[in-house]
Each structure stands twice: as C-alpha cells, then as structure tokens.
C-alpha positions in Angstrom: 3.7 -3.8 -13.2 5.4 -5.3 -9.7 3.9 -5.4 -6.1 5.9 -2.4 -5.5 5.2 0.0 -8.3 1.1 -1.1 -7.2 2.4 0.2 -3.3 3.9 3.8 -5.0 1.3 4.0 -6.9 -1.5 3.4 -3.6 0.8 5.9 -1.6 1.1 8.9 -4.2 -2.4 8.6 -4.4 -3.7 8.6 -1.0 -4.7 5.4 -1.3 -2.1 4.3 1.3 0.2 5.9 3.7 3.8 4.5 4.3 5.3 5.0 7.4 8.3 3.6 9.6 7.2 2.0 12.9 8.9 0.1 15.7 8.1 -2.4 17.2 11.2 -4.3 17.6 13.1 -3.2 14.5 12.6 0.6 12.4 10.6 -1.0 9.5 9.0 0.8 6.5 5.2 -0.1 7.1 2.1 0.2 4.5 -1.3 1.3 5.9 -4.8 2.7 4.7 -4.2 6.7 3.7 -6.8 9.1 3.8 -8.6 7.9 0.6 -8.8 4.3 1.2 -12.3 4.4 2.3 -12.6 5.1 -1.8 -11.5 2.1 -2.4 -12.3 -0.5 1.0 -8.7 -0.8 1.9 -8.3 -1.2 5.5 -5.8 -2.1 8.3 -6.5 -5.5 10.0 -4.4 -6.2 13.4 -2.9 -8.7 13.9 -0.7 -10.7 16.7 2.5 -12.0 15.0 2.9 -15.2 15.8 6.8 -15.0 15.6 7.3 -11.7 17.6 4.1 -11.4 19.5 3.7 -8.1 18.7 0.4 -6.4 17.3 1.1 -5.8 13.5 -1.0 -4.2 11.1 -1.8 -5.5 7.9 -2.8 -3.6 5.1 -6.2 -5.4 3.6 -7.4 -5.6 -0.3 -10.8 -6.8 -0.7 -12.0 -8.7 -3.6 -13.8 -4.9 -5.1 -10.3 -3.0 -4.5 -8.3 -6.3 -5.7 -10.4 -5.5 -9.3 -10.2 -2.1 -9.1 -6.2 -2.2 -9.1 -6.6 -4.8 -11.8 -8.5 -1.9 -13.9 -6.2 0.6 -12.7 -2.4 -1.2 -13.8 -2.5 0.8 -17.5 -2.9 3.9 -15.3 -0.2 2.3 -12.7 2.2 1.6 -15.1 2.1 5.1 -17.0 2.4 6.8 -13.6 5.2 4.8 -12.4 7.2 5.6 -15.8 6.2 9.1 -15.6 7.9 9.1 -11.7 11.1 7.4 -12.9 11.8 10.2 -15.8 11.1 13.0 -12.9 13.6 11.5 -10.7 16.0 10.9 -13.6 
C-alpha cells in the first residue's frame, strides 16, 4: 500500500478533505475532513520557510499513525476495489 493509496483512502472516507489552494501556485492540498476528529488528524500551520506563506500541514499522531497501520488490509482491498470501478 503507497502514501498515496493511504491519502484516497483518508479522503473517500472523510477522513481527509483534498482541495486545491493558492497561495502562489494552484496546488492539490490534503487537510482534516469532517471525520478526522475520529481519528486525531488535524491541520497544523505553518510558515514556509521557502515562500513565507502560511501552509497547512496535515498532522498524524502516534494513535492515528497505528490506526492506519491496522487499517492497510482494509486500505488495500478498498483501493483495488476503486481501480476495477474506474476500469
């Protein structure tokens, strides 16, 4: 199971939302959905130190860092299940 499969998975769920933002540049952007209180994912500014912009990062503590470790069976059989939809 990659990183990214682990972000559909978050954002079909509700876990996480996905939008596009600008700041500088239209960039696709991860951030806590309407269930991530479920879980304790959270958005955490930040100041880029390159840009100086406020960024948002999108926050995993160590009980949701297990939790997706418990979920990847479930991950990866939902992630297969999307690919032969879209197939």
């Amino acid at each position: 199971v990659t990183p990214r499969e682990i972000n559909h998975f978050l954002i079909r769920s509700g876990f996480a939302d996905a939008r596009v933002e600008s700041v500088f540049v239209e960039r696709r952007v991860m951030r806590a959905g309407e269930r991530s209180e479920e879980v304790g994912i959270y958005d955490k500014p930040r100041l880029s130190p390159r840009t100086g912009a406020m960024t948002y990062t999108l926050m995993f503590p160590p009980e949701t860092q297990h939790w997706i470790l418990r979920c990847l069976p479930d991950i990866a059989v939902a992630e297969e299940q999307g690919k032969e939809e879209t197939e």
